[in-house]
C-alpha positions, 0 to 999 in steps of 0.5 A, a space after each residue: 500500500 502506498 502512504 496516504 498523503 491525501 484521503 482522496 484524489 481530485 479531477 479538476 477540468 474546464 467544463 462543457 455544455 451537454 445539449 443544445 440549451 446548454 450552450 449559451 449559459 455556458 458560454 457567458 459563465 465561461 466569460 462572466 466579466 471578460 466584457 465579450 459581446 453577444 454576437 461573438 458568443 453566439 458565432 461560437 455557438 455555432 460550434 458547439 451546435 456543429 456537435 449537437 450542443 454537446 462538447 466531448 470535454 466531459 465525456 473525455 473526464 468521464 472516460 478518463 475517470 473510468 480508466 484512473 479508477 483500476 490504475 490507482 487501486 492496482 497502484 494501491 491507492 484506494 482513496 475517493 476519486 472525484 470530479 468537478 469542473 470549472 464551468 458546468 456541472 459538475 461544478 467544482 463547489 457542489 463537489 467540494 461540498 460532497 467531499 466535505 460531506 464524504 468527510 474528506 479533510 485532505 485531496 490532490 487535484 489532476 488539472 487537465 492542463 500540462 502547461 503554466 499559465 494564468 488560464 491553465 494553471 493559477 486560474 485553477 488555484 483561483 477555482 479552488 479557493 473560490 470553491 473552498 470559501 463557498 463550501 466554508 472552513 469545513 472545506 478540505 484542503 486541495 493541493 494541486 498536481 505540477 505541471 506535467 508537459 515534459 512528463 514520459 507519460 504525456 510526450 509518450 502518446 503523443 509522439 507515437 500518434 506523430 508517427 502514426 499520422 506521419 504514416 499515413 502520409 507516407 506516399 506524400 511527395 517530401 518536405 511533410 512538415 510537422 506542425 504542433 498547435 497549441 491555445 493562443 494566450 495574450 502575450 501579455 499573459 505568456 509574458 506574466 506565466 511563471 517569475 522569469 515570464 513565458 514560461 507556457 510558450 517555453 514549455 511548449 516548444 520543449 513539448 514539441 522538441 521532445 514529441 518531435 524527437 521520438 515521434 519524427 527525427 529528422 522532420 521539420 517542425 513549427 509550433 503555432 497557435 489556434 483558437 484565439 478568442 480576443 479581440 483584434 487589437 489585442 496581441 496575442 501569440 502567433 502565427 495562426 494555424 490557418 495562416 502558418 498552412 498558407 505560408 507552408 504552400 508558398 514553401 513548397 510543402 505538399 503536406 503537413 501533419 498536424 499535432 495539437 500538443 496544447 490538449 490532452 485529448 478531444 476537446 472541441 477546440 481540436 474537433 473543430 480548429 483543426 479538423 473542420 477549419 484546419 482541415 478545410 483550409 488544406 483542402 483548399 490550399 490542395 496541401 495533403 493534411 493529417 492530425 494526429 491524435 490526443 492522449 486521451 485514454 492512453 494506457 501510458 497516459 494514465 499510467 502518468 496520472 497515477 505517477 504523479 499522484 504517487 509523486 505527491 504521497 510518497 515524498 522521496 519520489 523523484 519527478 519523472 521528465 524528461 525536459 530542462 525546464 524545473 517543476 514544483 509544486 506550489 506557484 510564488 505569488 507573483 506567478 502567472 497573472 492574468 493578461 494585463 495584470 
């Protein structure tokens, strides 16, 4: 049995509508304050409804709970495993308030997000401090997982389904070109992740030069960004996707795998930014496109949760990376304020 540390594991993730009505109400939770208009909610709809009104982020959580739930008793660790959400149900404080009334006094959080930034990372503490003060002083306390964008577990899976998608590929006349994506962040907010400042575009380019080097020596590659959401006079980190494909054309390339190293799985962003805009854009440019797939429900990816759990509950565990940038566990103040904070 391994030392309990903590008398339950948590999985905290951003949330997603679940039916076509729940689509708007979720949006404007998702910007309360943010000052977005309406219109541009309602152009985003669009995608969710695309879906049928539903976004896989939940139904990823769930399948991602059904897989942690045998690897964490066969790791021996057979506390509570529970789930909350940032922006749908089930929403984070009516989970902290059923772990209080479970009588737990003490979780690790799993984010679903490797990577630092205000929006990724310190927003999450900020989602667990707001839901303890809604619950009261009987709220367990919550710490949460490190950064896991370096981890085997995570670079693993995602480099094999390069490879993979590389495969398909394999009667394309050369260069391919290998193109890892990730969410475009303001860049004032990439300037303020992490006390030396860019800490979430660094960790991605040590991401994409770790999956590259397993999954696809020897290949060429770019890191650009997708779905940005601000408004136009705002900078934020670029090149586009779609506007990276039209520069690749100009090249010479005649294909291009795409890898959205940014998202641990299926989420709408992928679905939609890279295989129904991305996808239609290459069509169009006539240039040959694959997207390689997400970790998901990896076995290997899984197997990464757990070890960082048992990072956490056994103290003399030494981190599992592969990459040069340092890992804690706990963020100094000044870390990762919001854009224009």
């Amino acid at each position: 049995m391994v030392a309990m540390a903590y008398d339950a594991v948590l999985l905290l993730s951003f949330g997603g509508p679940e039916g076509p009505d729940d689509v708007m109400p979720f949006l404007r939770r998702v910007v309360k304050g943010r000052g977005v208009p309406e219109e541009r909610l309602v152009e985003v709809a669009e995608h969710y409804h695309h879906f049928d009104g539903v976004s896989p982020i939940n139904g990823q959580c769930r399948d991602l709970l059904a897989a942690l739930r045998p690897a964490l008793d066969s790791a021996g660790i057979t506390v509570p495993l529970y789930w909350g959400n940032r922006n749908w149900d089930p929403l984070l404080a009516d989970t902290v308030a059923r772990m209080r009334d479970d009588g737990i006094r003490r979780a690790l959080a799993f984010v679903t997000s490797p990577f630092g930034s205000y929006s990724s990372c310190r927003q999450y503490w900020q989602d667990i401090a707001s839901a303890r003060a809604e619950v009261g002083p009987d709220a367990p306390v919550i710490d949460k997982i490190r950064h896991y964008h370096d981890h085997p577990g995570y670079v693993g899976p995602h480099a094999r389904a390069v490879t993979r998608a590389l495969a398909s590929l394999a009667d394309s006349a050369p260069p391919i070109r290998l193109v890892f994506t990730a969410h475009s962040i303001p860049v004032s907010m990439d300037a303020a992740a992490g006390p030396a400042g860019g800490r979430y575009s660094a960790q991605l380019r040590e991401t994409a030069a770790l999956v590259a080097g397993a999954g696809a020596p020897g290949v060429e590659w770019d890191l650009v960004w997708q779905s940005r959401s601000g408004p136009p006079r705002v900078p934020w980190l670029e090149p586009d996707l779609n506007e990276h494909l039209e520069v690749l054309v100009k090249r010479e390339v005649e294909a291009v795998v795409v890898s959205p190293i940014g998202f641990i799985s299926d989420h709408l962003e992928v679905l939609w930014d890279l295989d129904e805009e991305a996808a239609a854009t290459a069509e169009r440019l006539g240039l040959r496109y694959a997207r390689a797939d997400t970790p998901g429900t990896d076995p290997e990816f899984v197997a990464m949760v757990v070890d960082l759990v048992r990072e956490r509950f056994e103290d003399s565990r030494a981190p599992a990376k592969l990459g040069a940038l340092p890992v804690w566990d706990a963020c100094p103040p000044n870390c990762c304020r919001p854009a224009g904070g």
